[in-house]
Structures are given as structure tokens and as C-alpha cells.
VOGU-277500 format. One record per residue: residue in three letters; x, y, z of N, C-alpha, C in turn. Coordinates in steps of 0.02 Angstrom, whole numbers, plus 50000, padded with zeros to 5 digits. Example, Ala and Ser with C-alpha at 12.3 -4.5 7.8 and 13.67 -1.06 7.14 Angstrom:
2
ALA506604971650390506154977550390506604983550390
SER506424988850354506844994750357506455000250394
***
This chain:
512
UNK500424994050000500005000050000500435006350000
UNK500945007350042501315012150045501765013149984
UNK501875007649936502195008149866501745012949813
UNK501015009549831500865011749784500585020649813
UNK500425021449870500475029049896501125033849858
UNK501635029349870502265034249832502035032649767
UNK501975028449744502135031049640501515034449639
UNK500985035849666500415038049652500695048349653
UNK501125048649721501485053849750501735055849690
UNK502255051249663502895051949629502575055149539
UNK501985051949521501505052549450501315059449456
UNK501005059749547500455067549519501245073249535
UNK501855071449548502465077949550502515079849487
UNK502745073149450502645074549364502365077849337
UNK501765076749343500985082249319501035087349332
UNK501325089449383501135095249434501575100049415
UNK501905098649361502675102949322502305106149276
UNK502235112249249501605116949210502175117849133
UNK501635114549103502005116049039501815124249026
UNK501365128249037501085135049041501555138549037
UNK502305139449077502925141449102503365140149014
UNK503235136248980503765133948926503545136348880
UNK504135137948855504105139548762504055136348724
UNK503605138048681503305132548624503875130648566
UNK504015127648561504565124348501504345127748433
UNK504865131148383504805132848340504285130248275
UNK504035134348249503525129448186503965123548137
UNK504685125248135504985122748106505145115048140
UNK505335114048222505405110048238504825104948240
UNK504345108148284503575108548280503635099848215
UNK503435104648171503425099648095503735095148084
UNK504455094548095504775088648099504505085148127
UNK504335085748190504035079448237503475077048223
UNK502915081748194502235079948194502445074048102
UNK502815073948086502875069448022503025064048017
UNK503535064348068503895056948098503325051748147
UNK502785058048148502155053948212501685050348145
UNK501505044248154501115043048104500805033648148
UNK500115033348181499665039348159499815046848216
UNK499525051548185499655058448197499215057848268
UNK499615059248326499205059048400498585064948389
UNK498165064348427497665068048415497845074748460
UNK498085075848512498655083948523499435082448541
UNK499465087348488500345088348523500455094548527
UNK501035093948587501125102848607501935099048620
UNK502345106248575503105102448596503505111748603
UNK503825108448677504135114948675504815112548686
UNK505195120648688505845120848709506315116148746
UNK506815113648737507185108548784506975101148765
UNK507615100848796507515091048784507675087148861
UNK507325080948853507485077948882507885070348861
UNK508465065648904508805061748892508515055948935
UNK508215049448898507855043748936508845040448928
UNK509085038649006509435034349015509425027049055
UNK509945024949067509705017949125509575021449194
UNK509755030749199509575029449276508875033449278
UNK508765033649220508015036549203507295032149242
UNK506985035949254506275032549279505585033849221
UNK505295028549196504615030749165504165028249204
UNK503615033649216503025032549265502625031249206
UNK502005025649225501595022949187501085023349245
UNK500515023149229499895023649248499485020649227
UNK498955013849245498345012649199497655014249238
UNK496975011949211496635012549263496565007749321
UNK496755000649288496774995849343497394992049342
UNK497764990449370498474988449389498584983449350
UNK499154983549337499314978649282499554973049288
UNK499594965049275499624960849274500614961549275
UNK500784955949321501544954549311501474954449233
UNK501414950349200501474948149148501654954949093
UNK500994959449096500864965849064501374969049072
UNK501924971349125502074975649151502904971449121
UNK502974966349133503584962349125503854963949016
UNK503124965448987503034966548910503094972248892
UNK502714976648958503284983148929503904985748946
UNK504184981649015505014983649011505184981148962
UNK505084976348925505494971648877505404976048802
UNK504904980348804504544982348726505364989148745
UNK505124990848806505584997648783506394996048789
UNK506594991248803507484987848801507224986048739
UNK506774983648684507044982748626506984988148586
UNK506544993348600506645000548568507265002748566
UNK507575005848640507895011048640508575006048673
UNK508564998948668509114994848695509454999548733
UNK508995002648822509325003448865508755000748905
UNK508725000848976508354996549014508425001949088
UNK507785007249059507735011749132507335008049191
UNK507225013349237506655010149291506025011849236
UNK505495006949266504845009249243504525007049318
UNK504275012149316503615012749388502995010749358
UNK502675008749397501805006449374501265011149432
UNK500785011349411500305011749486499455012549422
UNK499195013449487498375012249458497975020449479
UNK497735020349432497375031149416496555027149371
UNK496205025949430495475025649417495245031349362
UNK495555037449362495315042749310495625042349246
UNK496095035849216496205036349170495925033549116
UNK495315030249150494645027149118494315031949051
UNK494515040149088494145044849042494645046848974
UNK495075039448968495565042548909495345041548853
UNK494655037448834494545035848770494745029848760
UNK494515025948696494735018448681495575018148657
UNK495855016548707496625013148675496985021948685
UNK496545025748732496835032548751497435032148804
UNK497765037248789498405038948835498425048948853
UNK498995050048897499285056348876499975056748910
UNK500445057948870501175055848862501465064148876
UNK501885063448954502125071048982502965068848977
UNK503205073448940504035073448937504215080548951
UNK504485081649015504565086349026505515086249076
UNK505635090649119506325091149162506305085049219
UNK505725081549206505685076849272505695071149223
UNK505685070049183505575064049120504935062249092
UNK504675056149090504205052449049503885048749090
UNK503035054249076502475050049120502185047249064
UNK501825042649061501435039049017500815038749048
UNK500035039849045499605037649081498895036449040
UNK499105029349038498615024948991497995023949008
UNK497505021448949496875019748986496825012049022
UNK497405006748973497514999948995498174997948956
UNK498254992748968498864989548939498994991548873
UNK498584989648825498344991048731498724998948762
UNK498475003648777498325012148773499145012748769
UNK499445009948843500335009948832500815009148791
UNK500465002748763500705000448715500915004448644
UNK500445010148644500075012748577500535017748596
UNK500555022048657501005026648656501725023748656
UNK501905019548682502765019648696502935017948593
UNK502465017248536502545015948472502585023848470
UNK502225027948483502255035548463503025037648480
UNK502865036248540503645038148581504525036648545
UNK504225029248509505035027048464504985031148414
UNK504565033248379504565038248315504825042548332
UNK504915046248389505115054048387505805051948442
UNK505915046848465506605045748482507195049248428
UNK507635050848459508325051348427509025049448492
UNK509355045048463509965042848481510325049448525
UNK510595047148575511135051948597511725052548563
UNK511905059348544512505059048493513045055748515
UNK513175056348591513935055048637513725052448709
UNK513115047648704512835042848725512545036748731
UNK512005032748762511995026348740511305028148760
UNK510885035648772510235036148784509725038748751
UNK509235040348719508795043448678508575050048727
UNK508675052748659508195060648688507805062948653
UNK507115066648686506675066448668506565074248683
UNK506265077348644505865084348648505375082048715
UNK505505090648722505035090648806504295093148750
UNK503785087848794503095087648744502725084648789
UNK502045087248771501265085148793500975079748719
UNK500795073548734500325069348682499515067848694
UNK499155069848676498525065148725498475063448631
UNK497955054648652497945054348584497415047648619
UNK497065046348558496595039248567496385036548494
UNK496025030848479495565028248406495175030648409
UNK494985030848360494495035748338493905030548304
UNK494395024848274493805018648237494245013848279
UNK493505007548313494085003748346494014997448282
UNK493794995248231494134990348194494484993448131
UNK495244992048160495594996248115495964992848065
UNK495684988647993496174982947968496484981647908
UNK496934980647875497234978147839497154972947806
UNK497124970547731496984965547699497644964947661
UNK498044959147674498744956347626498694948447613
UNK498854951047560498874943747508499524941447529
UNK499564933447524500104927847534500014927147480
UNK500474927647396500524925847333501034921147332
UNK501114917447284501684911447272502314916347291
UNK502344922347266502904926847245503244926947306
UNK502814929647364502974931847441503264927947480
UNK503874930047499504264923647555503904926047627
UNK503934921347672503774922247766504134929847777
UNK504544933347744504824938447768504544942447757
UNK504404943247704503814947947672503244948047707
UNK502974944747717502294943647761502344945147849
UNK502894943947876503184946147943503234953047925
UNK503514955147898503624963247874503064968047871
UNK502614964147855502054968347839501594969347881
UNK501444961647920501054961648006501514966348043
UNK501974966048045502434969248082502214977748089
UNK502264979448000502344986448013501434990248019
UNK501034983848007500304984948026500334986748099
UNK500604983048141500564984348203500994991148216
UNK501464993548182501895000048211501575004048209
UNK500995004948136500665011348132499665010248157
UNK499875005548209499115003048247498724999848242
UNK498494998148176497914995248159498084989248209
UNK497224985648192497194979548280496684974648212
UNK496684975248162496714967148111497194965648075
UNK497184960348035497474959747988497224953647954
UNK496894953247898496684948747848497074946147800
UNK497334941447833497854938347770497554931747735
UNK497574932747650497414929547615497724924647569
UNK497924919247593498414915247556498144911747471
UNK498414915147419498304914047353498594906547338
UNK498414900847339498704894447312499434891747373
UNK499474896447437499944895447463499894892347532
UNK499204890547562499194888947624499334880947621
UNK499634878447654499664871147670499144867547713
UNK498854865747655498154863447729498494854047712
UNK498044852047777498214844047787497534840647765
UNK497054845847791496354840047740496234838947683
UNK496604843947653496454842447562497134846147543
UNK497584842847547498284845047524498394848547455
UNK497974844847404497984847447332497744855947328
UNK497344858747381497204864047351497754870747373
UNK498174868747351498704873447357499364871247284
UNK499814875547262500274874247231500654870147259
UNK500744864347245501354859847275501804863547290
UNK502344865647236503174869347277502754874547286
UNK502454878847311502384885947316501984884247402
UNK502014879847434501624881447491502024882147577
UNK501764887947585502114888747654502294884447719
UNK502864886047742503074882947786502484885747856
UNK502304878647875501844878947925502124881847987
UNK502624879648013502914881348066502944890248064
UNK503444890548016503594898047998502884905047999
UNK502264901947962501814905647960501424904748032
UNK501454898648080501194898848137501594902148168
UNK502054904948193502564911448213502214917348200
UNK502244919348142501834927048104501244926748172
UNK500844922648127500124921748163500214923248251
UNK500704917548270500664920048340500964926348364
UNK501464930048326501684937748351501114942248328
UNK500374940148290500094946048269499564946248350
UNK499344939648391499074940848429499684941848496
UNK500284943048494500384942848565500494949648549
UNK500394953548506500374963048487499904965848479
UNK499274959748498498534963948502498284966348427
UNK498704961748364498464961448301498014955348286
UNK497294956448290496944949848288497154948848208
UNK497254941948182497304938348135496864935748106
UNK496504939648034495864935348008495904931347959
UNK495794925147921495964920647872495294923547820
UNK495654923147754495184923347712495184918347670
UNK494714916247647494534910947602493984910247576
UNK493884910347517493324912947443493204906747441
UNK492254906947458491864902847461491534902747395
UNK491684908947336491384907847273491924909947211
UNK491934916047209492564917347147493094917047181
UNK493564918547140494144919047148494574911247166
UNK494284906147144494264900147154494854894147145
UNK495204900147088495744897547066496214900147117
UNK496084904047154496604907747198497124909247148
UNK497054910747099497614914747070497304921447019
UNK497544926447038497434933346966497264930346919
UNK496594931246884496164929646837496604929746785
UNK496714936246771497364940346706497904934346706
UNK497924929146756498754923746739498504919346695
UNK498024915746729497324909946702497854903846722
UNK498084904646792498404901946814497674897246861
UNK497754889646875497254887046914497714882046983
UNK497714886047060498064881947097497844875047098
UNK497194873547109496994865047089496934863147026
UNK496594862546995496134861046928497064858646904
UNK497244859746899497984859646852498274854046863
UNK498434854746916498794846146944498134841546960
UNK497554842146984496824838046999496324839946952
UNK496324837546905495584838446857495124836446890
UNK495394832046925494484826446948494224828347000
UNK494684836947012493944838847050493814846347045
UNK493784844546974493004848846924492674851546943
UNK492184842846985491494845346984491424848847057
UNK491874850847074491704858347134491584863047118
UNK491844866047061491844871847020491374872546955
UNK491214876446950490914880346859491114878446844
UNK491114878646761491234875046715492114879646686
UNK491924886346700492754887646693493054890746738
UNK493014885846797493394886246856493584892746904
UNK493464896746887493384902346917492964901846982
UNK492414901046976492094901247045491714893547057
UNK491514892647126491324886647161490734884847147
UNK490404878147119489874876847125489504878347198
UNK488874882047175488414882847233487814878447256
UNK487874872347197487264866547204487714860247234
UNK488314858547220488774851047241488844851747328
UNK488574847847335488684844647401489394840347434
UNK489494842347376490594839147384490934847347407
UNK490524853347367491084859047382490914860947423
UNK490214859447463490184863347509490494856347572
UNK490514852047578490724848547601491664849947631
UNK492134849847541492704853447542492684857647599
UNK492314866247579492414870347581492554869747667
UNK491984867647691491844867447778492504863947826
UNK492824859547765493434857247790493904860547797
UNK494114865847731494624870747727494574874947774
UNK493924879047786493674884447817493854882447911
UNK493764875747934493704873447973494564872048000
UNK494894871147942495604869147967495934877247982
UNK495694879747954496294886747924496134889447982
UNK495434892048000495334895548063495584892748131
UNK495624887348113495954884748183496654885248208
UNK497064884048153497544888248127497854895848149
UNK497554900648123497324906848148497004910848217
UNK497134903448235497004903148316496254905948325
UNK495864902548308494984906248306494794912648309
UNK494984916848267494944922548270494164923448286
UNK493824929948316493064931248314492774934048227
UNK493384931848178493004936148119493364930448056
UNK493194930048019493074924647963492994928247885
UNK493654929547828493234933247759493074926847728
UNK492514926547705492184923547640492164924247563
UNK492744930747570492964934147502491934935047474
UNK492064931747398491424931247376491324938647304
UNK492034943747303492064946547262491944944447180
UNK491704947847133491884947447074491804941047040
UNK491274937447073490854931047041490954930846970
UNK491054931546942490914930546855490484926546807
UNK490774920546848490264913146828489804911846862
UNK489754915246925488954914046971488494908246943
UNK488404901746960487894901446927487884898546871
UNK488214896146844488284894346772488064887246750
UNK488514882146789488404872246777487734871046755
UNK487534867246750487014863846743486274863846798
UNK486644860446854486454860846906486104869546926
UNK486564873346924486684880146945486104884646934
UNK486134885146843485824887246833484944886646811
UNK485184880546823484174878646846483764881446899
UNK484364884046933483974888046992483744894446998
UNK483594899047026483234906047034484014908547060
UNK484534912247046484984914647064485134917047129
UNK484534921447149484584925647217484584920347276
UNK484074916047272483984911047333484594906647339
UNK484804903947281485394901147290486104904747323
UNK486224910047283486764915047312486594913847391
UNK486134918147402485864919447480486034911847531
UNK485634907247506485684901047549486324898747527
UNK486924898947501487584897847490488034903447550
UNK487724908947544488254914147591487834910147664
UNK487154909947669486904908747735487404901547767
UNK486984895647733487284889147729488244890747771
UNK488714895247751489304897047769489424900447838
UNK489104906947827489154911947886488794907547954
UNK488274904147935487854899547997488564895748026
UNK489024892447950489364887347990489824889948039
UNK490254895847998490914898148049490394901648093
UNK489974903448126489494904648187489634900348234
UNK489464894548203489404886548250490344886648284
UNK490934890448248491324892348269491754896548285
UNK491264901548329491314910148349491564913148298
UNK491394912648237491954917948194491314920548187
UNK491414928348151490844933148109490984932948057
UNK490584932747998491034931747929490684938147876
UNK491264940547849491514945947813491274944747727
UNK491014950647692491134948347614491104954047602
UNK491564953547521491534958747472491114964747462
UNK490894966947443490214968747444489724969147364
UNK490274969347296490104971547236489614967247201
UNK489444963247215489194957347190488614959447206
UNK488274961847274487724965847271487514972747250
UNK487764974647204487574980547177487344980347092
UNK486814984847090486714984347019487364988546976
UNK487584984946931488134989346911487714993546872
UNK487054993646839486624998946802486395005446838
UNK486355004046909486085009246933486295017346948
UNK486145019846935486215026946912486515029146982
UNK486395025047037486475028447107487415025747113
UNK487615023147088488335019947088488715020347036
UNK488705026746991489055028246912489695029446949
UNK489805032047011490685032547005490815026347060
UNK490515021147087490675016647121490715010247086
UNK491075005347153491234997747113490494995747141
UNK490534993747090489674988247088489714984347018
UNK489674974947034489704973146976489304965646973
UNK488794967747011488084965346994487634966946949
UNK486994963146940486484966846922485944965746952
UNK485454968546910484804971746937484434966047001
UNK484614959946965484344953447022484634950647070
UNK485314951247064485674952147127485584956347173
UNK485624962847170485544968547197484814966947258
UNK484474964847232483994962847276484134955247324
UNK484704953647341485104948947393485014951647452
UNK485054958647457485344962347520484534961247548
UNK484014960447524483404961947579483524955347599
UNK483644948747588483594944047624484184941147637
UNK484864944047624485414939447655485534942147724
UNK485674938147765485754939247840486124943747845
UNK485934947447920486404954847941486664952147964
UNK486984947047989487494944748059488004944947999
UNK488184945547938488604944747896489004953447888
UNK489474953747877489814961847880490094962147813
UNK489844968147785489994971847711490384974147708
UNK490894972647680491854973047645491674978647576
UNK491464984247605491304989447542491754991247506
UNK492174989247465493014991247428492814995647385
UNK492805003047383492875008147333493795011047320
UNK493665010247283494455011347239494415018247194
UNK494205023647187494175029647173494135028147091
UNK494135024447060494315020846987494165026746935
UNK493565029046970493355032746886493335039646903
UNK493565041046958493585049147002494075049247041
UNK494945049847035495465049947076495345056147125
UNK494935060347120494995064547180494175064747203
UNK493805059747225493235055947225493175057547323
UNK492735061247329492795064447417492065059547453
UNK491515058747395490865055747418490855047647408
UNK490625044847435490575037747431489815035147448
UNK489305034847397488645032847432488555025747485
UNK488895019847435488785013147445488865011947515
UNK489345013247563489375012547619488535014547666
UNK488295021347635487655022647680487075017847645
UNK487175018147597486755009647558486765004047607
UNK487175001447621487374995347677486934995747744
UNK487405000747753487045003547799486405003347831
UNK485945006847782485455007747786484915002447758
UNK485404997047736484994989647728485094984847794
UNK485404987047838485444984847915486024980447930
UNK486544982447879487224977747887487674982547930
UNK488284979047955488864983047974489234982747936
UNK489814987647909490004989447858490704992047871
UNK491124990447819491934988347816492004993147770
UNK492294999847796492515003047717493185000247679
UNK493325000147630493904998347620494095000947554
UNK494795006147581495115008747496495475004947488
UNK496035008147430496535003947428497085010547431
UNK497225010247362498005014947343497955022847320
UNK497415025147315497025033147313497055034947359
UNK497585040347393497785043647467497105048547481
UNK496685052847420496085053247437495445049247471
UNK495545045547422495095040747437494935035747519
UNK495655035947518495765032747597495645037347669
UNK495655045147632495575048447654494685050247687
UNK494485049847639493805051747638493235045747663
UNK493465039447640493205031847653493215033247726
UNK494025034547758493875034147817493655040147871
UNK493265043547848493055050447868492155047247865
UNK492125044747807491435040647781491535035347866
UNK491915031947857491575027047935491565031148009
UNK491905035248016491775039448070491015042248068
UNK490985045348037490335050948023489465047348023
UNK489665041147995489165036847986489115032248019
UNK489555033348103489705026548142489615019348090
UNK490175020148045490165011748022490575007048080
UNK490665001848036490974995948101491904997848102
UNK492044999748032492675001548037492945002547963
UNK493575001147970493854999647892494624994747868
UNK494464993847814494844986547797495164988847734
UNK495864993047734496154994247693496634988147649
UNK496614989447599496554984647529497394984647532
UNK497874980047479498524983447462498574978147394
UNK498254971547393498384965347336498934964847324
UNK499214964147260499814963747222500244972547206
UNK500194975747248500424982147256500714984247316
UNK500824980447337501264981947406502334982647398
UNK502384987847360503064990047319503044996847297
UNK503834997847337504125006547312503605011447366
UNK503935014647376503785020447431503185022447422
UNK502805025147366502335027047363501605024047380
UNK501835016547369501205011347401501335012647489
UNK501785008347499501955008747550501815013747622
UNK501855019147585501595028147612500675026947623
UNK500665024547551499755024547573499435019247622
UNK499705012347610499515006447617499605009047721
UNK500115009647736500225009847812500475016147822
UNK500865021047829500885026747860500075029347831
UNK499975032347779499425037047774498915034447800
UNK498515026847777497975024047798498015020847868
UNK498535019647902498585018347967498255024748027
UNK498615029847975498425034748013497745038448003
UNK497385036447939496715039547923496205034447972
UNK496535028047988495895024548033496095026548064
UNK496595027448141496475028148195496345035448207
UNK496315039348152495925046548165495505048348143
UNK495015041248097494625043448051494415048947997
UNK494925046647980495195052747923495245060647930
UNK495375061147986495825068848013496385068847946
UNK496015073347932496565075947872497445078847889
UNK497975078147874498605080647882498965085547852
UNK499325088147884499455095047830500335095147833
UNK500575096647792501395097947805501585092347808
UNK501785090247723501885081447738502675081747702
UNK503025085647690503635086447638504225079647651
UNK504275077747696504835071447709504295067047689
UNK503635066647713503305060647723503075059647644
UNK502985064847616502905062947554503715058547493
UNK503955062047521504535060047488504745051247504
UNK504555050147559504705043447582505135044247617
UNK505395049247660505965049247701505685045847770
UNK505275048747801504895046547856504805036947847
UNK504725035247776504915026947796505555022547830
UNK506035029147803506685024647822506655023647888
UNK506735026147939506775025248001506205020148036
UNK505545020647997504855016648033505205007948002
UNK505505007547926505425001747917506014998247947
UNK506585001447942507045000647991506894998148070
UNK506465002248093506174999948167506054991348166
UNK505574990248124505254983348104505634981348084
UNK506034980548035506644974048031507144973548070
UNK507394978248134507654979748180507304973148241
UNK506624972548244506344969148291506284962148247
UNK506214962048179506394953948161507104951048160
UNK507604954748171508214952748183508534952448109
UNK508794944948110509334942748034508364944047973
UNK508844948047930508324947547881508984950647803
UNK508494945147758508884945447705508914951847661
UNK509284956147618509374960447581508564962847539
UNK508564957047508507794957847480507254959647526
UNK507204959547595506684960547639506624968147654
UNK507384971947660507384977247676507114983347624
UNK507004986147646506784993947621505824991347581
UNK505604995747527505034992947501505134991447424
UNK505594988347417505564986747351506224977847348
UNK506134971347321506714967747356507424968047316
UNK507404972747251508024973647239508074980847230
UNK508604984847202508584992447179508754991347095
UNK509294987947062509144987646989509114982846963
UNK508604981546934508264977646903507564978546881
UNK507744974946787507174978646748506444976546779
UNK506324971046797505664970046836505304973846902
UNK505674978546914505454982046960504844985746934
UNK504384987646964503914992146949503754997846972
UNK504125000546956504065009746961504025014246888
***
């Protein structure tokens, strides 16, 4: 009791130091820092003077309810692998820091050092990531110093997620790299979609023989995305996309090496029969192994984009289209229910692509589809992907309040349009959607993706698209060097090709 009387003592001395008294740091400095912050805290005030975190340094931390050995043991360890020095860190418990907001903090660096005072474990976490960004090395030391500064900052959307493809192309490093730097700039999903590459054990064939991941290796990923509070979601296309490979290759991960099993699929393989009682059979097996895998996440994608063949076989199309679709997504979402997941889809497939109300949106249904949404179940969540396609500086987005207002929860999701990601996620704030699920596919290369994919859109969800101003390093890509550096810094030995965002510098196949 008397321990925690003193750090309680020792927290409110900290506080009790008036930044009011200090000079505000130049606009010039000012800017530097606010660029290197990404996502952008919701206040910063940075004045005059610095301070030096050493080993005989103390950081006071605060939550609302006391923190678990365990908790407390994860963040001495987070900040010896930041700033590889190993100060005191104090703990104690501040019932009022309840009023910080979801995953809220407010971070005091002042002549007495570094208070941190979180709303819970997550909230600490989130700041001591702000905190390594604006670190700098001691020139003729072994300690970081930090501008004397005020942070308060919180989410703004709490499902904040990421969608990355596992392609034949992508080694385990690549894919560590990328959970990795999802988590630096916050987001708390990540939907990873293995194209022809997962190794399943119930039906081995449906993957590329040499192209399939090392199990061990990808159960690692998986387990560092939950011990960082990155839930891990599996996706797997219960209708198109069947071949798991880019349409444009006409590449087929099964059908190629296994003809004889056809009859799961349409007639040109693209998407899944919706009448065979073998694919849905398959499917419940795959769906059933992978998530388990993925350590049961509470959320499940069903893909279900860009059907083409919907419908087509024999079987198929004897039927009334809508009821089938519908009792095919139901028949699914019921099953991963039966195993706590929530399950996720596309959304384009329900839209009339004729309708006058969606001329600058993706919609690539028609008129009889479009009418799915009155009877496919709401327990299912709408993966709304607008891609700015036919309007690059595109600020309105209807389809999301469409969803919406057909009684679904709703996933905005851009992709590589820094507007667009902009505004999408301004669209889920404003319209309390469920969140957003930024896109990256086969474009995750060269600074400029990279900038959108996680610094910009990392930072448009957790501020819901609070717009940024004064971006001159960050545009340039300078602000990556140091963030991606951080992250391959914490994966240790990593090969030449892993580093920076591109895996060689000359060579004609690059795409820039």
C-alpha cells in the first residue's frame, strides 16, 4: 500500500510541472516531429528543451487498473528493445484514466522525464510506438532524447484493418514485414489471404505443390500478430476467385495438377459450384482447418468478390439465382457461427452495376442480385472496397450509407488513392460504420504504396480521416526509412531483399 501511495505521490509531482511556464518549440521544429508521428496523436504541444531517457532514468506509467506481472514484465521488455537501454519503469493504478478514450493515453516529457498515463495495457502500448518515432539517439551517448512535449491521443475507429495477400511470389519475410509494420502504425486486424499458398492437411491438393508455406514459419507470424494485440483474420473465397490465382494469369492452383475435382467448380473454374454437396462439404473442411490455425479469430472473410461465373453448371443454373447466392452465403456464415467467427464479404456482387445511384462506384452486379441484400442475413459484415477508379479525387462515397441503411455493418475499404483513403475513412467515422479494411493486393512496392498502404491509411483509421497538413519528408518517403528500419530491427537477421520497400534496387522488373 505504501508503494503504491509513493508512485501515486511520485505520478501526480510529474503532472504538477506546468508546461504554461515553457516555450513553444519553433514551427519549424514543431513539423519535423508531427511527420515522423504517424498515426498523427490527436494533440501535440512540443516545447523548448530536451529531455535524455537513460538507464538511471525513471518512466512513470499509469493505467486504470493495475497491471498484470505479465503486462508490466512486456513493457520493460518492449522499451529495452526500442531504445536497447533498460530504465526504471514505475507502474501504479489512476481510476481517472478510464476517461482517456478507447486505447487512450497522455504522454508528459518534461525536466522530470516520461509519464505515460494509459487507459490499459493496449493504450501503453500505443503510446511507447509514438514515443520510438520521435526518439533520437544520443550523439555521445547510449540514451535517447526526446523533445520536452505534451501527447494526449486515442482511436477514433476501433476496427482498424488491413487486407494482405500471401502470393506464390511472397517469402515468410515479406509477410512478417508487413504484420509487423501493421502493428507499428496501429491498426488491431489483419486479413491475410493466402493465394494457392496455404498448406492445409485436409485436402493437400488445394494449394501449389512447391509454392506452399512453411507451416511452422507462418504459425510464428500468426502467433506475434496476437501477442501485439493484432487479431489475425483468414480469408478464404467461398465463390470466385477460386482458382486463387489473378484471373489476368489463368493460372489454376487445383484444377491443374487435379482435374477430377472439376465438379466443385463452374464449368470455367473460376468460381465454386453453389449446388455440389462435395464443395460445400470441401469448403467446411478448409474453412474449418485454416481458422483453427489462425488461432479462432472472432471474424472469418468469405471473400465472395467478382463472381463472374455465378451460377453457370448445369445444376446452377436451373435455379432462381438470388435464393441460391443467399442460401450459399447463409449455409457458410451459419457454419463459421457454429465456430465464433463473424464472417466478412466483398460487397460488389450486390450492387446493380446499372444503377444510376453507383456511376462512380464499384458495383458489379445486376439488377437481380442487387435485391440479395433484403434477404441475406445481417449477422454477415459488408467489405465495401471503393477504389476511386473513375474519380481519383472522389471525396463522396454513397455505397457505404446503402449498407448501411439495409441493416448491415460495414467495412470501408480503399486501397492505393491517398484521397480516397482519406475520405472512406472520414465516411466510417461520420456514419458510425463498424470500421475499415484497407486493401494493398499485388501492390505492396516502392515508397509510394507503401506511404499509402500503412503510414497514410494507418493513420486515416485511427483518426478517422483527420486530414494532415505539412507532409514534405513524408511525402518523399523519408519518414519510411527510420519506421521500416524499426521493424526489421525487431525481426532481427533479415535478408537484403526484405529490407527497404522494394526487394532489389536495379533491376528491369521492378515496377516503378
Amino acid at each position: 500500500m505504501k508503494r503504491f501511495i509513493c508512485l501515486l505521490i511520485c505520478v501526480g509531482s510529474f503532472l504538477s510541472v506546468s508546461f504554461a511556464e515553457q516555450k513553444l518549440a519553433d514551427e519549424k521544429t514543431t513539423s519535423f516531429v508531427l511527420q515522423r508521428m504517424s498515426p498523427r496523436p490527436k494533440e501535440v504541444k512540443v516545447f523548448d528543451g530536451y529531455y535524455t531517457l537513460n538507464e538511471k532514468s525513471t518512466i512513470a506509467i499509469s493505467t486504470t487498473d493495475a497491471l498484470t506481472s505479465s503486462q508490466e514484465d512486456i513493457i520493460r521488455d518492449t522499451i529495452k528493445q526500442y531504445w536497447r537501454i533498460s530504465p526504471n519503469v514505475s507502474f501504479a493504478k489512476n481510476p481517472d484514466n478510464a476517461k482517456l478514450g478507447d486505447e487512450g493515453s497522455e504522454t508528459n516529457i518534461n525536466t522530470n522525464g516520461i509519464a505515460i498515463a494509459g487507459k490499459d495495457f493496449i493504450a501503453v502500448r500505443q503510446a511507447l510506438k509514438t514515443l520510438r518515432q520521435v526518439a533520437e539517439s544520443e550523439r555521445d551517448g547510449t540514451g535517447q532524447v526526446f523533445l520536452q512535449m505534451k501527447v494526449k491521443d486515442w482511436a477514433t475507429l476501433k476496427f482498424r484493418g488491413i487486407h494482405i495477400c500471401i502470393f506464390p511470389e511472397n517469402t515468410l519475410e515479406d509477410i512478417e514485414k508487413y504484420v509487423r509494420l501493421a502493428s507499428y502504425y496501429k491498426y488491431n486486424y489483419v486479413v491475410l489471404e493466402p493465394w494457392g499458398t496455404f498448406p492445409f492437411k485436409s485436402h493437400p491438393e488445394f494449394a501449389f505443390a512447391s509454392k506452399k508455406l512453411d507451416r511452422k514459419g507462418l504459425k510464428k507470424i500468426i502467433d506475434y500478430c496476437w501477442s501485439v494485440g493484432l487479431t489475425p483474420i483468414p480469408q478464404l473465397s467461398i465463390l470466385g476467385h477460386a482458382t486463387q490465382c489473378r484471373v489476368s494469369t489463368a493460372k489454376h492452383a487445383v484444377l491443374t495438377k487435379h482435374p477430377n475435382l472439376e465438379h466443385i467448380y463452374e464449368p470455367l473454374g473460376w468460381s465454386y459450384c453453389m449446388s455440389s454437396e462435395k464443395t460445400e462439404a470441401v469448403l467446411k473442411d478448409l474453412l474449418t482447418e485454416i481458422h483453427e490455425f489462425f488461432g479462432k479469430p472472432p471474424f472469418f472473410h468469405l471473400g465472395c468478390d467478382e463472381a463472374y461465373d455465378k451460377g453457370t453448371c448445369y445444376k446452377c443454373r436451373a435455379k432462381p439465382i438470388v435464393p441460391l447466392f443467399v442460401n450459399h452465403l447463409k449455409k457458410f456464415s451459419d457454419f463459421m457461427r457454429t465456430k465464433g467467427a463473424r464472417s466478412i464479404i466483398w460487397h460488389d456482387m450486390l450492387l446493380d452495376r446499372e444503377d444510376p445511384r453507383w456511376k462512380k462506384d464499384v458495383a458489379m452486379g445486376d439488377a437481380e442480385m442487387a435485391k440479395a441484400v433484403k434477404t441475406l442475413t445481417k449477422d454477415i459484415i459488408i467489405a465495401d472496397w471503393q477504389y476511386s477508379y473513375r474519380d481519383k479525387k472522389q471525396t463522396r462515397f454513397e455505397t457505404p450509407r446503402h449498407f448501411k441503411k439495409e441493416g448491415f455493418d460495414v467495412l470501408v475499404c480503399p486501397w492505393e488513392v491517398n484521397i480516397g483513403i482519406t475520405a472512406l475513412a472520414q465516411t466510417a467515422k461520420e456514419e458510425n460504420l463498424f470500421g475499415i479494411l484497407e486493401t494493398t493486393w499485388h501492390h505492396v512496392w516502392g515508397n509510394s504504396h507503401y506511404f499509402s498502404f500503412f503510414y497514410h491509411a494507418g493513420d486515416m483509421a485511427w483518426n478517422g480521416g483527420r486530414p494532415r497538413v505539412d507532409e514534405k519528408f513524408a511525402r518523399q518517403g523519408l519518414v519510411l526509412i527510420p519506421h521500416i528500419r524499426h521493424v526489421l530491427n525487431d525481426m532481427g537477421k533479415t535478408s537484403y531483399e526484405a529490407t527497404g520497400t522494394s526487394d532489389l534496387q536495379i533491376n528491369n522488373s521492378i515496377k516503378h
